[in-house]
C-alpha positions as CSV (number, residue, x, y, z in Angstrom):
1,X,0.0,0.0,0.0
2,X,1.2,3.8,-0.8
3,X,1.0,4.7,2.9
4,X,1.9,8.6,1.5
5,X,-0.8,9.0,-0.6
6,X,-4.2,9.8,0.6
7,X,-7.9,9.9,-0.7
8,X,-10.1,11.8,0.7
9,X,-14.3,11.4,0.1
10,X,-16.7,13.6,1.4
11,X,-19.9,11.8,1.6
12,X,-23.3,13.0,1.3
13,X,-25.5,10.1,2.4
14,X,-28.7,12.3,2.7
15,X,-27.7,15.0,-0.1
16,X,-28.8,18.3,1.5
17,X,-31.4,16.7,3.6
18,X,-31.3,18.3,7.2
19,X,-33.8,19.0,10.2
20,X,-32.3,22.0,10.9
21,X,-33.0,25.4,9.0
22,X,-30.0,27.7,9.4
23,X,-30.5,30.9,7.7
24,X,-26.6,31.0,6.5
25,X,-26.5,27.2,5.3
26,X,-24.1,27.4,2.5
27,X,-24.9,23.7,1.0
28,X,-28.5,24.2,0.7
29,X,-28.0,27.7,-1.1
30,X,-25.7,25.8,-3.3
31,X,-28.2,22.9,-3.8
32,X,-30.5,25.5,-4.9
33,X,-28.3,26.3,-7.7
34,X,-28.4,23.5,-9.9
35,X,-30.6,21.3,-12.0
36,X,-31.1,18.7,-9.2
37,X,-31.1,20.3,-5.7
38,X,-31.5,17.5,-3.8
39,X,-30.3,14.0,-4.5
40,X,-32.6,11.9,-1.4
41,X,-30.7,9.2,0.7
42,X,-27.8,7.6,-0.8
43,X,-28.7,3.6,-1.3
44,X,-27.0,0.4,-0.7
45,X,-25.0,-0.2,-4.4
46,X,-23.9,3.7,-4.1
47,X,-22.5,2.7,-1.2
48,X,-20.8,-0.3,-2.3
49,X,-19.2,1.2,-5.4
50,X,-17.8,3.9,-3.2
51,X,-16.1,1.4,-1.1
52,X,-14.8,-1.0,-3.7
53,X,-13.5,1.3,-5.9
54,X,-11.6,3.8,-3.0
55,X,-9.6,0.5,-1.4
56,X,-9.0,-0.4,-5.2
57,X,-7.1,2.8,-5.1
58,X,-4.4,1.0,-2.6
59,X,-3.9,3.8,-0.4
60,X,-5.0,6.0,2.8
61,X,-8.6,6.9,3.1
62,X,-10.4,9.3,4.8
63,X,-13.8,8.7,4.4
64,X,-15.7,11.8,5.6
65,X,-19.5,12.2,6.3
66,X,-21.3,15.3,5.6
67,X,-24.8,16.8,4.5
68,X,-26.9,18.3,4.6
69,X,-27.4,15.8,8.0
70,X,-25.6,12.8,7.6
71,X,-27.5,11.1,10.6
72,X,-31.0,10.9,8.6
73,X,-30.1,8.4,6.8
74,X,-30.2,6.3,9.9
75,X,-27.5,4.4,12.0
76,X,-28.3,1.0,9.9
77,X,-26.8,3.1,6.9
78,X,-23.3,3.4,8.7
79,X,-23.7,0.2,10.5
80,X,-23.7,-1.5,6.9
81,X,-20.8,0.7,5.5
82,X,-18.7,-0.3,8.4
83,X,-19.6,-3.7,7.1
84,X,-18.4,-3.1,3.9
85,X,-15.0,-1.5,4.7
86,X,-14.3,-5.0,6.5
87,X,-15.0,-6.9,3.5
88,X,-13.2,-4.9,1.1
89,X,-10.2,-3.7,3.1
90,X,-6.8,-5.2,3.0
91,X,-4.6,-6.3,5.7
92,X,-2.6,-2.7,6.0
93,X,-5.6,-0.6,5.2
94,X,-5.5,2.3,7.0
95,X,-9.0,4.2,7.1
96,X,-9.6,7.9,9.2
97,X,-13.6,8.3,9.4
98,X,-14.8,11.9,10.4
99,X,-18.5,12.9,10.7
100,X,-19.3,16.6,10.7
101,X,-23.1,16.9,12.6
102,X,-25.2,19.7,13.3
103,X,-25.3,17.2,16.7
104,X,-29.2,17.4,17.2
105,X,-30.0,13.6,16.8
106,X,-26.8,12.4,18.4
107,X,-28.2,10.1,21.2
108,X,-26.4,7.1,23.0
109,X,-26.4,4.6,20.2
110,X,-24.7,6.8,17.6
111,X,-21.7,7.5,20.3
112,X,-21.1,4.1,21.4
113,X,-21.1,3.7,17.4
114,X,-18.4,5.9,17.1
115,X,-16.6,4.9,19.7
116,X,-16.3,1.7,19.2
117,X,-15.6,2.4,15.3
118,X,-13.0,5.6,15.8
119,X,-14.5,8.3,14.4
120,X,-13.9,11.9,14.7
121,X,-16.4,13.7,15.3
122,X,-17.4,17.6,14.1
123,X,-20.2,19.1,15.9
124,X,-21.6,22.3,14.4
125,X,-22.6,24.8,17.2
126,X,-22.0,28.7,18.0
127,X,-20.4,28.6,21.2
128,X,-23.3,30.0,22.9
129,X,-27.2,29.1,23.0
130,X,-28.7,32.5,22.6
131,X,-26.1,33.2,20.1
132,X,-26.5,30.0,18.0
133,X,-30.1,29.8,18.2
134,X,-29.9,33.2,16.6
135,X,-29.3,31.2,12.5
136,X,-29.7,27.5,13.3
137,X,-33.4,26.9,14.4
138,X,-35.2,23.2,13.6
139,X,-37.8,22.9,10.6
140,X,-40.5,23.6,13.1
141,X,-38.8,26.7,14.3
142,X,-37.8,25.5,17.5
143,X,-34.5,26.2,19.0
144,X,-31.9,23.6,18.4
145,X,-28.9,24.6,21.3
146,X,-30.7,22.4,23.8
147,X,-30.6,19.0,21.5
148,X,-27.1,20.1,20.4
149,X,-26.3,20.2,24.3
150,X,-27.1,16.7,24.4
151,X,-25.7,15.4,22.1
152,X,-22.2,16.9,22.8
153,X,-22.8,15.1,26.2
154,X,-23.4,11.7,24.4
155,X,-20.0,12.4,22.7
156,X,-18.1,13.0,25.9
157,X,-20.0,10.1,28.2
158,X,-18.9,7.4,25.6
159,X,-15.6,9.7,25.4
160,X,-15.6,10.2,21.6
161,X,-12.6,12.4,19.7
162,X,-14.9,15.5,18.8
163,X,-14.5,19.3,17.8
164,X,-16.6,22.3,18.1
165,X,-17.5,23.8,14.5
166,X,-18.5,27.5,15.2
167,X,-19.6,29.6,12.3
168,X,-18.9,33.0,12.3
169,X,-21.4,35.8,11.9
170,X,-21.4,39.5,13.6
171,X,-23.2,38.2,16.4
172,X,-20.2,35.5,17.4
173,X,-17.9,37.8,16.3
174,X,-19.1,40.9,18.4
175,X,-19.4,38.1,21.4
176,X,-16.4,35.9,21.2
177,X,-15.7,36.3,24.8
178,X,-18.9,34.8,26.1
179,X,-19.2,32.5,22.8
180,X,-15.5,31.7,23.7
181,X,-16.4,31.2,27.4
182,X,-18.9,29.1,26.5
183,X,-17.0,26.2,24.9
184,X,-14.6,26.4,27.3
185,X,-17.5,25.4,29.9
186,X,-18.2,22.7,27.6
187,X,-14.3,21.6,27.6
188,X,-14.5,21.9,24.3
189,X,-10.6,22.3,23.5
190,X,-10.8,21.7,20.1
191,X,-12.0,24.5,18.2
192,X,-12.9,25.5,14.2
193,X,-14.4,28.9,13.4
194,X,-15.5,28.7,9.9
195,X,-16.2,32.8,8.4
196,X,-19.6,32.6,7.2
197,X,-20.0,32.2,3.5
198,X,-22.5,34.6,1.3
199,X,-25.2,32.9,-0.8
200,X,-23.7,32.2,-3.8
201,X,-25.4,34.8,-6.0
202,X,-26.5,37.6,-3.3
203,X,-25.3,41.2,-4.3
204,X,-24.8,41.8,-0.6
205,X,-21.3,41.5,0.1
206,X,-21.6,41.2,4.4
207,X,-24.9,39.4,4.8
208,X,-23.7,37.9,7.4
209,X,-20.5,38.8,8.3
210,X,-18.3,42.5,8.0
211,X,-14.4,42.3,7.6
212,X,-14.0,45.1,10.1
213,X,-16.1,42.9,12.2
214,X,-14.0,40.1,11.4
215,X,-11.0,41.1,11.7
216,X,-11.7,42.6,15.3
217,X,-12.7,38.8,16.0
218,X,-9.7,37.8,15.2
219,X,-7.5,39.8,17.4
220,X,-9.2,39.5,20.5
221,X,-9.7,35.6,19.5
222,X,-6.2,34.6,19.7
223,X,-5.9,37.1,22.8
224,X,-8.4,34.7,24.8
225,X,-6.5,31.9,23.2
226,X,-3.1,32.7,24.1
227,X,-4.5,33.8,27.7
228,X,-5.5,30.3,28.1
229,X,-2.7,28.9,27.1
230,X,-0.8,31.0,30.1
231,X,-3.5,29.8,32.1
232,X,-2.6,25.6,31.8
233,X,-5.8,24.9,28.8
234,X,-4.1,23.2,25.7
235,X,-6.7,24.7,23.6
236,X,-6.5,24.0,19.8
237,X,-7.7,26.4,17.4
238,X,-7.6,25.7,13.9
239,X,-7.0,28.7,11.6
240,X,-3.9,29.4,14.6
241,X,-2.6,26.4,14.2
242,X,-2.2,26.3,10.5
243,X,-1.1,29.8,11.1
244,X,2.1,28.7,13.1
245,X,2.9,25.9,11.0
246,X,2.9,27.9,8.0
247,X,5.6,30.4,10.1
248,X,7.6,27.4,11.6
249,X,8.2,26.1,7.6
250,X,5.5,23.8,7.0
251,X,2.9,23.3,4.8
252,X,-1.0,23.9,6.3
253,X,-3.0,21.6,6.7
254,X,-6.3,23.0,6.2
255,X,-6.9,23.3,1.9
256,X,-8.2,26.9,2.5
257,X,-4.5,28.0,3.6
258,X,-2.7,26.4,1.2
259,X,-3.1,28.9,-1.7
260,X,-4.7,26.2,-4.3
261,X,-7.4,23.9,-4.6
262,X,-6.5,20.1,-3.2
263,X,-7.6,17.1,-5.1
264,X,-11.1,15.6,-3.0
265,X,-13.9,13.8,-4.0
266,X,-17.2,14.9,-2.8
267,X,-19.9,12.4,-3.4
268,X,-23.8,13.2,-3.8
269,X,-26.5,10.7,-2.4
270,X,-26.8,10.0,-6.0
271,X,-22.9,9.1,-6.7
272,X,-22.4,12.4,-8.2
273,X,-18.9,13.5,-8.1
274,X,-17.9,17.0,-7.6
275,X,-14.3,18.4,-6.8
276,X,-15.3,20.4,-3.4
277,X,-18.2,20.7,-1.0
278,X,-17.9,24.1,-2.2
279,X,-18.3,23.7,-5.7
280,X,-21.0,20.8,-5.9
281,X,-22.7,22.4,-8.8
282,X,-23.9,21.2,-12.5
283,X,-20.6,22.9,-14.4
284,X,-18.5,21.4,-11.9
285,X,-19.6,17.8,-12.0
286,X,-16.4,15.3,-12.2
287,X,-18.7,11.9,-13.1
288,X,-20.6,9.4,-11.1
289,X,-19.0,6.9,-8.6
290,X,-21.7,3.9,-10.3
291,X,-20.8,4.0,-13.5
292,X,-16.6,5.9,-13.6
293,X,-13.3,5.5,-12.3
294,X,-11.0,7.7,-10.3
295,X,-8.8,7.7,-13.7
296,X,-12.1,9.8,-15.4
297,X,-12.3,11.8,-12.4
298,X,-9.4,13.2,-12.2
299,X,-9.4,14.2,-16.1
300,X,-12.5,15.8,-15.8
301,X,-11.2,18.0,-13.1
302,X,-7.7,18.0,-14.8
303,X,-10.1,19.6,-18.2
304,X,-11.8,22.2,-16.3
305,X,-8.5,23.3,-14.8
306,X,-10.2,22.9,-11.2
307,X,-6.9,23.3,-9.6
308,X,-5.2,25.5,-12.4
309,X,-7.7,28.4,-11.8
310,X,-7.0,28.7,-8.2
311,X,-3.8,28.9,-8.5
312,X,-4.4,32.5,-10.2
313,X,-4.4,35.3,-7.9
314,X,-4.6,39.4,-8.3
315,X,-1.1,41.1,-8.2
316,X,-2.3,43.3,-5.3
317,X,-2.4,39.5,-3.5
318,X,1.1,38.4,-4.5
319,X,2.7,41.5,-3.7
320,X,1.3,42.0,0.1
321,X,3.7,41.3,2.4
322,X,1.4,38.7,4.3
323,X,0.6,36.8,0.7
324,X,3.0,33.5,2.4
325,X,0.5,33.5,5.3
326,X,-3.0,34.4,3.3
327,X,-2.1,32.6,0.2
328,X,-4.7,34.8,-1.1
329,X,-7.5,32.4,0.5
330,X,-10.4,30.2,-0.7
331,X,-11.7,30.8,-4.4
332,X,-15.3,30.2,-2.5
333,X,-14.3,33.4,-0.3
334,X,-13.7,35.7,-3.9
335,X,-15.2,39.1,-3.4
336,X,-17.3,40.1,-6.3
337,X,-16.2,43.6,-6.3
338,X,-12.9,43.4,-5.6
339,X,-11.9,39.7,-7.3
340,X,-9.7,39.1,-3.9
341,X,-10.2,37.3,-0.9
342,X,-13.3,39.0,1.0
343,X,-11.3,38.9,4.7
344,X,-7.9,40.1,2.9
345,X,-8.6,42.9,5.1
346,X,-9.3,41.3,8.2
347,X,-6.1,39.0,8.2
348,X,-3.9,42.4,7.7
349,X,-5.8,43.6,11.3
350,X,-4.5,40.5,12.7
351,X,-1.1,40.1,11.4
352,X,-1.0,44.1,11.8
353,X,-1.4,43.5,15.9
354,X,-0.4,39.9,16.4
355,X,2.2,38.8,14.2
356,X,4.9,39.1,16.6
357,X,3.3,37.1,19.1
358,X,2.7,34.2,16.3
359,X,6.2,34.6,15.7
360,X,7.1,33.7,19.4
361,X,5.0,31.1,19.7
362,X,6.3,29.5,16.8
363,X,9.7,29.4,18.3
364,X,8.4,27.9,21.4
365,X,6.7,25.1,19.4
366,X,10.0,24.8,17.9
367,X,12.3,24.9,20.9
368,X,9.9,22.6,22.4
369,X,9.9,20.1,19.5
370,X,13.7,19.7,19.3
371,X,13.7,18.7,22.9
């Protein structure tokens, strides 16, 4: 097996099924912009095909599981492509699982499930209840923080790996201290915040969130960060740590930092392949798991220069001094008006007050490493 190369799938086993309505839901906007918005609940030969032909590939998998909700399709659904990776898998397989959950129908079974079968675990919440009950109500209209509560205890009573997922609008942004607080509380040391995305075809470049806004987040996020790092809490956060890697020499590891689009497979419920969650639309289609190989794949995304394009940035981009840091940022974040990244801004207010203190920490990770 080629231990140093990796596949990575992103499953959609109930398409852009969810019981949740969050006003900002960027995969349901971008459902809504193509032919077939919504693809049902992935069946059983779907499955199959996705399993047979990724360990025919003879290398590391990460199978990931996203929606949408990926718990609607039911527990049996996993249950059975567990079942599968054991029949098709090879003696020195080795197979990451991660499940990203709004949380809401995570009860007892589905943690002992993931327990027992490793996975990581992403739970999608805002830090705060009043805050995150703000975008992300239920179908019905209810509230959803109180089932997310509970299901974040499920995770930690049958001690599943999981992080906290926090999108950021204005209202997390202009509260980060008690949103902050708040997952703290929860022991929640392992931390995303995701800048919230604009529809895809809205005139209105802040919807949701303001660079200004933004940028102030950021600064007095990593001053509550390295505070409790003084204070004894090994809290991980994301976007810092790919920050510090990138300063200490090495690459980042999350594909928005990297400065170009990474090769990933996202599959529909319907075996539809697309080259990103963020791209899953019509013009962007790479083939069908049921019926073509990873071969045609990869020259359907090789033809539509998938990876090419992002590569291209403005000169304003490459000539800022914090371009190595940026690398001019997710094609998905592209201001319409100014054909840059929309939170170049914001990342100059951070690096503008913080820099130096990324800098030192760096050399600590360092000094610490060679120990």
């Amino acid at each position: 097996m080629n231990k140093n190369k990796v596949i990575s799938l992103m499953i959609k086993p109930a398409s852009s099924t969810c019981n949740l309505k969050c006003d900002y839901c960027f995969y349901l906007d971008e459902s809504f912009n193509r032919e077939s918005p919504n693809r049902g609940f992935m069946n059983y030969e779907t499955m199959e095909n996705i399993v047979s032909k990724t360990f025919a590939q003879n290398c590391r998998i990460s199978f990931i599981f996203q929606g949408g909700e990926p718990s609607l399709v039911g527990l049996n659904w996993f249950e059975k492509f567990i079942e599968l990776e054991n029949q098709y898998k090879k003696e020195d397989s080795i197979i990451d699982h991660f499940f990203q959950t709004n949380g809401t129908n995570i009860e007892e079974d589905w943690a002992i499930f993931f327990s027992k079968n490793d996975f990581l675990v992403g739970v999608s919440y805002d830090g705060h209840n009043r805050i995150h009950d703000i975008h992300r109500s239920q179908v019905n209209g209810k509230k959803s923080s109180r089932l997310v509560n509970k299901g974040i205890l499920n995770l930690k009573k049958e001690e599943v790996e999981y992080n906290i997922l926090s999108v950021v609008t204005n209202e997390v942004a202009e509260n980060i201290d008690i949103v902050y607080q708040g997952l703290l509380d929860k022991e929640a040391y392992f931390q995303q915040f995701i800048a919230c995305l604009n529809p895809m075809f809205d005139s209105s470049e802040n919807k949701y969130l303001d660079p200004n806004v933004y940028g102030k987040f950021l600064i007095r996020l990593f001053d509550l960060w390295t505070r409790s790092l003084e204070d004894g809490y090994n809290v991980s956060i994301r976007l810092f740590n790919n920050f510090i890697s990138i300063i200490m020499g090495y690459p980042p590891e999350a594909c928005d930092m990297m400065g170009n689009c990474s090769i990933q497979y996202v599959i529909e419920a319907d075996g539809d392949i697309y080259p990103c969650d963020f791209f899953c639309l019509d013009s962007y289609k790479l083939g069908n798991i049921n019926s073509e190989s990873f071969k045609e794949f990869d020259k359907q995304r090789s033809d539509i220069k998938f990876i090419e394009n992002s590569l291209i940035k403005p000169d304003e981009c490459i000539s800022c001094k914090y371009f190595n840091l940026c690398r001019g940022g997710c094609p998905r974040y592209t201001s319409k008006e100014t054909n840059k990244f929309r939170f170049c801004e914001s990342y100059k207010m951070l690096f503008d007050a913080r820099l130096d203190q990324f800098g030192k920490i760096a050399k600590q990770v360092m000094a610490n490493n060679s120990k």
